[in-house]
Every structure is written in structure tokens, then in C-alpha cells.
N, C-alpha and C positions, 0 to 999 in steps of 0.2 A: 504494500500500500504506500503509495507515494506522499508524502508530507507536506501540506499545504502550507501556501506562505507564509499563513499566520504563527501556524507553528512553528514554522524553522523560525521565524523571527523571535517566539517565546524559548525557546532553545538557546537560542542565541544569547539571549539575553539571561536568562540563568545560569550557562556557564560561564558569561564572562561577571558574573560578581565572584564565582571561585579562582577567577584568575589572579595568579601570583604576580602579576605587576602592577595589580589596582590594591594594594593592600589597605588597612585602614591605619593611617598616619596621627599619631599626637604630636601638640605643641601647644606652648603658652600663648595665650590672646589677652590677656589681659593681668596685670603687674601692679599692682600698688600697694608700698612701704613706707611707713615711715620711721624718717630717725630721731634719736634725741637729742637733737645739737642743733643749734641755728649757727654751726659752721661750714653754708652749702658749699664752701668751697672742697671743704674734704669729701664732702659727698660725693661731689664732682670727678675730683680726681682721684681720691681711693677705693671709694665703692666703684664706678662708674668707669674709674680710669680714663677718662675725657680732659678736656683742657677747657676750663673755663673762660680763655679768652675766644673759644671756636663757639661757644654760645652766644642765642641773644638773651638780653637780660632786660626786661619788661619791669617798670614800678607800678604793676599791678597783679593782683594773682586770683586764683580761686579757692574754694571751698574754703573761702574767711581767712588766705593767708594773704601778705600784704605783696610780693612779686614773686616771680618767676622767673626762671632760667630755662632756655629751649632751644632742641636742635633738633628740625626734623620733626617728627612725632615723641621723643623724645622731651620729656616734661618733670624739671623738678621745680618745685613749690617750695618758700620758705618766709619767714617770718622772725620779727625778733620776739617772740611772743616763745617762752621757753616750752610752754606745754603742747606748741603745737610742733615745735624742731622744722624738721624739712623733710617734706613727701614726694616721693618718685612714682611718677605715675605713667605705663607704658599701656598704651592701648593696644591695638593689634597691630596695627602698623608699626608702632613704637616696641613691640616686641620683634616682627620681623627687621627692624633697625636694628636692633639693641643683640638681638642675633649677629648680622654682621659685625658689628664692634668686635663681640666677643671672639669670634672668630680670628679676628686681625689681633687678638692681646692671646690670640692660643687658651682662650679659659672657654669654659661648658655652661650651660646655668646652672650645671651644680657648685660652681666653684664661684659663681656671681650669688648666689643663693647662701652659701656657707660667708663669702666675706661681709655679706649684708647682715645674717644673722649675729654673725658673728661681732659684731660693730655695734649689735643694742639693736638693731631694725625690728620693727614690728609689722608682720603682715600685718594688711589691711583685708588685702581681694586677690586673690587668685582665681583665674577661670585656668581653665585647660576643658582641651578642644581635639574632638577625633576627628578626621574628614573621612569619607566613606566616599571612595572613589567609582565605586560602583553601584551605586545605589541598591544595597542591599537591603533597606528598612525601606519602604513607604509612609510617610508622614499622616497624609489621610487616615490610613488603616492605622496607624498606631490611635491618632483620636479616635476612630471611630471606636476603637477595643478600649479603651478609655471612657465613651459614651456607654459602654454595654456591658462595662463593670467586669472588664477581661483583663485589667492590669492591676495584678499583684504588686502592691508595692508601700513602703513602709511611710512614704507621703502620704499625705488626705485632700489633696487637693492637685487639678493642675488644671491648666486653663490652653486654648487654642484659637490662636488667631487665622486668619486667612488674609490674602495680600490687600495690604493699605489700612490695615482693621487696626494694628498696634499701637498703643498710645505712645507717641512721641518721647512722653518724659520716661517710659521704660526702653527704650532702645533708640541710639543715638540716629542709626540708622534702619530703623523698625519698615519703613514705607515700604524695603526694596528686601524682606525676607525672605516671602511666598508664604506658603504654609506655615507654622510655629507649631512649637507643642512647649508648654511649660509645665512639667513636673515638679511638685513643690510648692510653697510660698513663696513668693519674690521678697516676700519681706524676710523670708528668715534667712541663716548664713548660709545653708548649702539647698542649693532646687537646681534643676536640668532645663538644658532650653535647646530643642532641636528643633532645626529647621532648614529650608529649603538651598542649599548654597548655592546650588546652579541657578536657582533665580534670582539671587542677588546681584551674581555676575550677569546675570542679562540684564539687569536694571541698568547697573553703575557701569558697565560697561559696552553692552549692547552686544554682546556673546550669546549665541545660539545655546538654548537650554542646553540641546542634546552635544553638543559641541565642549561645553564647561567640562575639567577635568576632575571638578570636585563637585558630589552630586548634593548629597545632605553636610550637614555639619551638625556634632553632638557635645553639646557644651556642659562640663558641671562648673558652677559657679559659687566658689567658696568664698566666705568672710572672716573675720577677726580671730577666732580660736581656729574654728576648721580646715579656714585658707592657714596656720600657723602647722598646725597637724599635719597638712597633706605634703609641706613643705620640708617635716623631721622626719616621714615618710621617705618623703624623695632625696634625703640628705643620710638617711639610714641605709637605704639598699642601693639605691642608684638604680631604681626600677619600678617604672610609672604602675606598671603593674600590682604591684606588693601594695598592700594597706594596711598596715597592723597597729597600729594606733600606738608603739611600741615607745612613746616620748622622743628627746635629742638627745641622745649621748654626746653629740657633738658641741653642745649649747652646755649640758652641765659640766664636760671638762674646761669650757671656756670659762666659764663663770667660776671655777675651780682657780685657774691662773690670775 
């Protein structure tokens, strides 16, 4: 019996999510620390290892500090106001920057991660981000099993937008997601937010869905303790993988010296 288009097409398409060159890829989207010192110049140049005169340097800042320092997407915050010190804040962009740096200084972000902690930093937020190159989940279907009381899951809430539906003040870039799925509270420290990637890049870009080489994207979104945890996590095995909630050994031996 010969196999009609349809099907080879669904064939097709099911084996190439098992293909070994579309694997699913992690990395940091989102970065912000702060430290206890209003000396952003160390920050600059020890944590950061940058050159503060290769900044610009703005006498105004945000989230209630009084200027900023900037390169790029790259964003540090500081104030002389001791309790608020200076905050580093890499967005996506500013983490695929801050990528490259560390490249050029030969350090990992485990070793950007250990000197920050190391220094007194305090997570704030950490997202990390799977991209699924092959569109192995369907986003629809995940809400719909969602709607029908089909996802097991130790959250009590999550909520689902469709494209242009997202409230602006929750996503910077919310208009140009497509589909969403938020797992979680937004308000608490860690929830999930997947959604569409290939249709982003059509938005911002004007890239054919089917043509985008990253299909969904799968966000966990940590804050203050949690984003702090996944961080003595990732600074204890060197592997995104592992989660054992196991403390820092590397933060008590510092705090030891």
C-alpha cells in the first residue's frame, strides 16, 4: 500500500524531532544580581572584567537607583544609597553579550557565577531556557490538557495566552510570542512560561515560521532564594541537569576564609 502525502509528511515530521542535530539546547536568558558595595567600578572590572571607561555612564537609572553604566544590553545599576549597592542586570540579549565576553576572558558562567557569588552577590532572577528545535511539544495541546485537568503538577495555577492577548507589563516583548502557557504564579519565585519561539522570530524578524530554527522555547523563571539554589546547584555539579537542593559548599568555604 503506497503512503499518501499526508503521511509521509507526518512521518517526516516525527522523525525529524528524534533527530540528533535538532537536540534541545539550554542557556541563561535572563541574569540579575546584586552586590553590596556602591563601588561599581569593581563590579565593572572584577566581577564583569570590563573596562569602565568602554561604558556609557547615564545620571539616571532604574528600579529607584540613581545611574547606570551600559554596554550593549549589558546593564549595571548603582546608587550611593548603601542598601541598595549595584545591580547587574543581563536580559537575553545581554546574556548572549555577556556570553561572548566571557569567552574572550576564557571563563564559563560557572566561573562568572562563582566570582559573583563569591564577592557577596545576591541572586535576584534567574530564568534559564530550553529551545526545542524540533518542535516536539505542541503548545495548544499542552493548554488544552491543562483545560481538561490532564497536567499533573505540583502548581495550582497557570494561565495561557494567545498572540497579542499578553499584558505588556508581564512581558517586555509579550505582543510577538504566539501561543504562551504559564505554569505557576507569576507572582511567586519559580513558574514556567512556554511559548511559541518560531513566532516571535516571525514577528521581530519576518522569518518564515517553518523556516525558524528554534520552534518553542521552555522557560523556568526563578527569584530570590530559588534563583540563589539553582545557582549552588549549578556551582555544585557543573550540570544543569542535577537538582539537589544540596546548599554551596563553595559559599561556606568562602565565608570560612
Amino acid at each position: 500500500m503506497a503512503l499518501t502525502e499526508e503521511i509521509q509528511k507526518q512521518l517526516l515530521t516525527a522523525l525529524e524531532k528524534y533527530n540528533p542535530e535538532s537536540p534541545l539546547t539550554m542557556l541563561f536568558d535572563y541574569v540579575r544580581i546584586r552586590f553590596p558595595t556602591t563601588d561599581v567600578k569593581h563590579v565593572i572590572e572584577d566581577i564583569l572584567r570590563l573596562k569602565p571607561d568602554m561604558m556609557i555612564h547615564e545620571d539616571f537609572g532604574f528600579y529607584s537607583y540613581s545611574e547606570h553604566y551600559v554596554i550593549g544590553d549589558v546593564f549595571v545599576v548603582t546608587s550611593a544609597d548603601e542598601e541598595k549597592g549595584t545591580l547587574l542586570e543581563l536580559k537575553g540579549k545581554g546574556c548572549r553579550q555577556m556570553e561572548g565576553y566571557l569567552l574572550a576572558q576564557h571563563r564559563s558562567w560557572y566561573d562568572f557565577l562563582m566570582d559573583a557569588l563569591g564577592d557577596g552577590g545576591v541572586m535576584k532572577r534567574l530564568d534559564l531556557a530550553i529551545n526545542d528545535m524540533a518542535g516536539m511539544l505542541d503548545i495548544p495541546d499542552l493548554t488544552e490538557k491543562c483545560n481538561q485537568e490532564e497536567c499533573i503538577s505540583v502548581f495550582r495555577s497557570f494561565k495561557s495566552y494567545r498572540s497579542g492577548e499578553l499584558v505588556r507589563s508581564h512581558e517586555q516583548d509579550g505582543y510577538s510570542m504566539g501561543n504562551t502557557l504559564y505554569i505557576g504564579s507569576l507572582k511567586s519565585e519559580v513558574y514556567f512560561c512556554i511559548y511559541e519561539k518560531n513566532y516571535e522570530q516571525y514577528v521581530k524578524n519576518g522569518i518564515p515560521i517553518g523556516d525558524t530554527k528554534i520552534k518553542n522555547r521552555f522557560e523556568i523563571r526563578l527569584k530570590n532564594e530559588r534563583a540563589y539554589h539553582a545557582v549552588c546547584d549549578l556551582l555544585n555539579y557543573y550540570d544543569a541537569e542535577l537538582d539537589r537542593q544540596a546548599g554551596c559548599p563553595y559559599m561556606e568555604n568562602a565565608a570560612k576564609d
